[in-house]
C-alpha positions as CSV (number, residue, x, y, z in Angstrom):
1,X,66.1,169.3,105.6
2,X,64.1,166.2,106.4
3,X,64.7,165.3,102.4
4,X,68.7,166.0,103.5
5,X,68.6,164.0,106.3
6,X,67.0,160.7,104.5
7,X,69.5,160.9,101.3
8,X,72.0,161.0,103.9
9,X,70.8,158.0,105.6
10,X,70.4,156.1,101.9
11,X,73.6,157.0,101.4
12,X,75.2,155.8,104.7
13,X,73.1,152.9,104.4
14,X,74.5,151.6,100.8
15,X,77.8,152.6,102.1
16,X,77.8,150.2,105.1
17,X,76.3,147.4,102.8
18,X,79.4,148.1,100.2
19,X,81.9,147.9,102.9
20,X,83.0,151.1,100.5
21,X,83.6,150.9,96.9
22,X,85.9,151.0,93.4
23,X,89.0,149.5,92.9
24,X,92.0,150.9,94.1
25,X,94.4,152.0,91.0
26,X,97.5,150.0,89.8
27,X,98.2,146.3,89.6
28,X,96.4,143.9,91.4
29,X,98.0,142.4,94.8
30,X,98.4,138.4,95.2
31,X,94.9,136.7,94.7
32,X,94.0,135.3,98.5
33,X,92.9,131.5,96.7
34,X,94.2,128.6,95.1
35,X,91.9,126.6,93.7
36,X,92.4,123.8,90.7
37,X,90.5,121.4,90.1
38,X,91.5,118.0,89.6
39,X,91.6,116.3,86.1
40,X,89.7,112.8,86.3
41,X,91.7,109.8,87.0
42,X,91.3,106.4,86.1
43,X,90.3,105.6,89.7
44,X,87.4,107.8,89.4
45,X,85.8,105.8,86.7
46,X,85.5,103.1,89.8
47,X,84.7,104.7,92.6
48,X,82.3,107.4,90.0
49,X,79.5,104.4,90.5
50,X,79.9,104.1,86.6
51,X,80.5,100.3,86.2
52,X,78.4,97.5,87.9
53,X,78.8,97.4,91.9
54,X,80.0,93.9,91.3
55,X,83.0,94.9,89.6
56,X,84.0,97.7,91.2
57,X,84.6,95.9,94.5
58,X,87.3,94.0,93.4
59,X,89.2,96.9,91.1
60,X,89.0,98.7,94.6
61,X,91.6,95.8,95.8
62,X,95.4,96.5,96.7
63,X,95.5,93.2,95.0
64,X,94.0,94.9,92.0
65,X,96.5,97.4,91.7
66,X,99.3,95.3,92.4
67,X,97.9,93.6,89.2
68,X,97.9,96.7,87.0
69,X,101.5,97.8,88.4
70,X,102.5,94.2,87.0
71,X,101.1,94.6,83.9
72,X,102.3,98.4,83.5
73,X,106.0,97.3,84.2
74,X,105.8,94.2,81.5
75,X,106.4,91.3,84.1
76,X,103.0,90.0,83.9
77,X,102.3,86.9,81.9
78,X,99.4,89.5,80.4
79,X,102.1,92.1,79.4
80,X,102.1,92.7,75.7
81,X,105.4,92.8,74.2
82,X,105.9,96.6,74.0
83,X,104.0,98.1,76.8
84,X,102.1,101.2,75.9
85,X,103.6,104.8,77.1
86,X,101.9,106.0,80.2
87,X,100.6,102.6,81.0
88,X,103.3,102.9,83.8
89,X,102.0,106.2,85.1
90,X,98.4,105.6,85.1
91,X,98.9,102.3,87.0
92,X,101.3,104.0,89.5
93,X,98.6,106.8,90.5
94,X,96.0,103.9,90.5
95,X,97.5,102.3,93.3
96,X,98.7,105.8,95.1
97,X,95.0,106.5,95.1
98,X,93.8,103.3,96.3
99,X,96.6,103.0,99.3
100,X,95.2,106.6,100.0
101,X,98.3,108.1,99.4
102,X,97.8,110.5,96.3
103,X,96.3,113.8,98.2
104,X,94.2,115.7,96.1
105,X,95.2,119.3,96.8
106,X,93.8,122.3,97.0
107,X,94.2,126.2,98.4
108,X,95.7,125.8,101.9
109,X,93.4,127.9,103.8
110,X,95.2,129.9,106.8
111,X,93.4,131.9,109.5
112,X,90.4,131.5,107.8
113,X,92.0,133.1,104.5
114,X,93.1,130.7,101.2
115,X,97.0,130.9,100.8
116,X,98.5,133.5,98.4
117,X,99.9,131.3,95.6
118,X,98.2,132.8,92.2
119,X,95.9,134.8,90.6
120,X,94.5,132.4,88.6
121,X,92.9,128.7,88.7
122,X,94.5,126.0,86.5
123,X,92.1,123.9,85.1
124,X,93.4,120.0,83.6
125,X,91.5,118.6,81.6
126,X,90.9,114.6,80.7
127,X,93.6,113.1,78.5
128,X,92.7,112.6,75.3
129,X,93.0,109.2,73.0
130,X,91.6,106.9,75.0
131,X,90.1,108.4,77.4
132,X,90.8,108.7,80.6
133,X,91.5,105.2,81.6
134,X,93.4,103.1,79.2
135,X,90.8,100.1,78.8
136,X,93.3,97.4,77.3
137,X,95.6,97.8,80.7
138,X,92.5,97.0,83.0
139,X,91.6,94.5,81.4
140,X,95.1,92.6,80.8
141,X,95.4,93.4,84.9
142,X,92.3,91.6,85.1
143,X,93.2,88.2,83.7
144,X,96.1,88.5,86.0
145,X,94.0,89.3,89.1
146,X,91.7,86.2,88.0
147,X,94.6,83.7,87.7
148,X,96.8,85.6,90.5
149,X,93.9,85.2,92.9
150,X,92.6,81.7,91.7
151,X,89.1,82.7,90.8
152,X,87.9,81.6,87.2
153,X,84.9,82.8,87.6
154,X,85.1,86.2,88.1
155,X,83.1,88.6,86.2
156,X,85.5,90.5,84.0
157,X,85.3,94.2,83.0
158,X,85.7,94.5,79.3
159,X,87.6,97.4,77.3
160,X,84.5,98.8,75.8
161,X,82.6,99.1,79.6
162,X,85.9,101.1,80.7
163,X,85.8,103.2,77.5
164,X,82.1,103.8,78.2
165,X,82.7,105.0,81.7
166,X,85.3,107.0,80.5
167,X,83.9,109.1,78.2
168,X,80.7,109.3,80.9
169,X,83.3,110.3,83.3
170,X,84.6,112.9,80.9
171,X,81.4,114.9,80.3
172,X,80.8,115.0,84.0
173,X,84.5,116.6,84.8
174,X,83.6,118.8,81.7
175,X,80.0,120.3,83.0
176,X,81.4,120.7,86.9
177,X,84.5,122.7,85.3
178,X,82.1,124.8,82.9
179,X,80.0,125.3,86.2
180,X,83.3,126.2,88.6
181,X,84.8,128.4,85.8
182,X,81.7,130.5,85.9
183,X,81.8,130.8,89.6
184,X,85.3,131.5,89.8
185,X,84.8,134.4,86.8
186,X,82.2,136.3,89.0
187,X,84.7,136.4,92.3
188,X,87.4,137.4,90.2
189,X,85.1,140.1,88.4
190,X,84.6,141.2,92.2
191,X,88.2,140.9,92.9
192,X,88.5,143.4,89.9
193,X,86.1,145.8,91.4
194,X,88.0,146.0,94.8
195,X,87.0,142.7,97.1
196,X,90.3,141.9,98.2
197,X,90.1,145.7,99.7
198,X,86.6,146.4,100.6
199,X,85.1,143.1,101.2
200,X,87.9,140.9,102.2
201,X,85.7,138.2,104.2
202,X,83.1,137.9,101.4
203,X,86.1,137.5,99.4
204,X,87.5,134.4,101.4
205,X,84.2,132.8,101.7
206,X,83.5,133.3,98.0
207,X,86.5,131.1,97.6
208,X,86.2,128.7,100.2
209,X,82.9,127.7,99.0
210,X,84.5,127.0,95.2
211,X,87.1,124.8,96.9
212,X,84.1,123.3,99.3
213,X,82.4,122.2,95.9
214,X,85.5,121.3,94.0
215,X,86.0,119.1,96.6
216,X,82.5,117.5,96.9
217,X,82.9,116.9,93.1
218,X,86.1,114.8,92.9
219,X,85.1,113.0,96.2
220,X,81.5,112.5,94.3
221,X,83.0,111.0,91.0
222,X,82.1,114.4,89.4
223,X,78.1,113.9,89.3
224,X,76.7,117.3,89.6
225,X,73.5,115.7,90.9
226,X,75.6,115.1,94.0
227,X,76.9,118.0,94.5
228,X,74.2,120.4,93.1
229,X,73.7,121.7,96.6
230,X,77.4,122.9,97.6
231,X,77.8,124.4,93.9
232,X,74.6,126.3,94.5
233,X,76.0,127.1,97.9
234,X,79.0,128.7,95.8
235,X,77.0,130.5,93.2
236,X,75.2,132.2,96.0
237,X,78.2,133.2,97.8
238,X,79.7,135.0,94.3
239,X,76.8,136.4,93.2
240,X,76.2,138.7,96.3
241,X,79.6,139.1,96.7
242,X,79.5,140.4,92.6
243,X,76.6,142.6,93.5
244,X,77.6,143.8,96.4
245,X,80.5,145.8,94.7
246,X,78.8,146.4,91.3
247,X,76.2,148.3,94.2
248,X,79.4,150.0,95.3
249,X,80.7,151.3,92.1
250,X,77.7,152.4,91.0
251,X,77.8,155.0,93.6
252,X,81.2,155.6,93.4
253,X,82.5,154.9,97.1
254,X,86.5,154.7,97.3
255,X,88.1,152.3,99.4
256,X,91.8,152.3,100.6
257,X,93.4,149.1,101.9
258,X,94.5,149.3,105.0
């Protein structure tokens, strides 16, 4: 009996710590996250702490960007005579981004739970060609800053720095999205296993913490030396959650949504 009495508190025990255990049958409800994370913009090869301090301070300007916008439309002495497709674009997000009006969004989180809008993150990646940041428009909206602004002796940024920060700015965005996929793979192997049922909290944290690091690593130019402590922060939070219902299954507890 005493042998009874312990299995039964094991049991119990693993139970409570499963929150109950394998997936219900059927097709999967609405995911309870939205995360994406953003493609790299030209703006992040500035403010990604890529090209000298010195420069940077003045591609930062509203000035700047008015610069670029000129250039982009062809009304700029600097314009070349056909102006490159998505020259127009790029230099319109530019200056969205530094009048702070381009929003970088991500899962709307309500009551403490991401928003149900999909089942699956959407990754963009850099635009190829060039890079991400086409070098020959900064640099013609350059020369028109420098004679716009009456300053011949301004340190200019060359196409082959911007190209060089580009592609740097590439393989960042490519090793934080390498690193987020295999976060978001383990939640949604949870989610498989029955988290949105059983474990429902762990679930949303899980998430929230991907977004958290998401975040940090557009924010943070995409360095994952910056933001090594919130992605750790998310590993942690899908691995237990992961475990906790491969622990589950293993001992084949049901649970029922409520």
């Amino acid at each position: 009996m005493k042998g009874v009495r312990i299995t039964g508190i094991v049991v119990f025990l693993i139970a409570a710590f499963a929150t109950a255990g394998l997936p219900m049958d059927g097709p999967s409800s609405g995911a309870l996250h939205s995360f994406t994370l953003p493609s790299a913009q030209c703006t992040d090869v500035v403010r990604g702490g890529i090209l000298p301090p010195e420069q940077a301070g003045y591609l930062r300007s509203g000035e700047f960007a008015d610069s670029l916008d000129s250039v982009a439309s062809g009304t700029s002495y600097y314009s070349p005579g056909v102006v490159p497709a998505g020259w127009k674009a790029s230099a319109s997000t530019w200056k969205e981004q530094i009048n702070g009006r381009s929003v970088i969004r991500f899962g709307a989180v309500e009551g403490g739970t991401p928003a149900s809008v999909g089942t699956r993150s959407e990754y963009r990646e850099a635009n190829p060609g060039e890079g991400i940041c086409p070098s020959s428009l900064i640099f013609r909206a350059f020369l028109d800053y420098r004679a716009k602004t009456g300053q011949p002796d301004l340190k200019p940024v060359y196409p082959y720095q911007v190209r060089k920060a580009s592609a740097e700015l590439s393989e960042r965005f490519a090793r934080v999205t390498q690193r987020a996929r295999r976060i978001e793979t383990s939640i949604l192997e949870a989610e498989r296993m029955g988290a949105r049922e059983c474990s429902p909290s762990e679930l949303s944290i899980a998430w929230a913490e991907l977004e958290i690091a998401g975040r940090q690593a557009a924010e943070n130019g995409y360095d994952i030396g910056k933001t090594e402590a919130v992605f750790a922060s998310a590993e942690r939070a899908s691995a237990n959650l992961l475990v906790k219902r491969q622990v589950a299954s293993s001992q084949k507890f049901v649970c029922y949504s409520r």
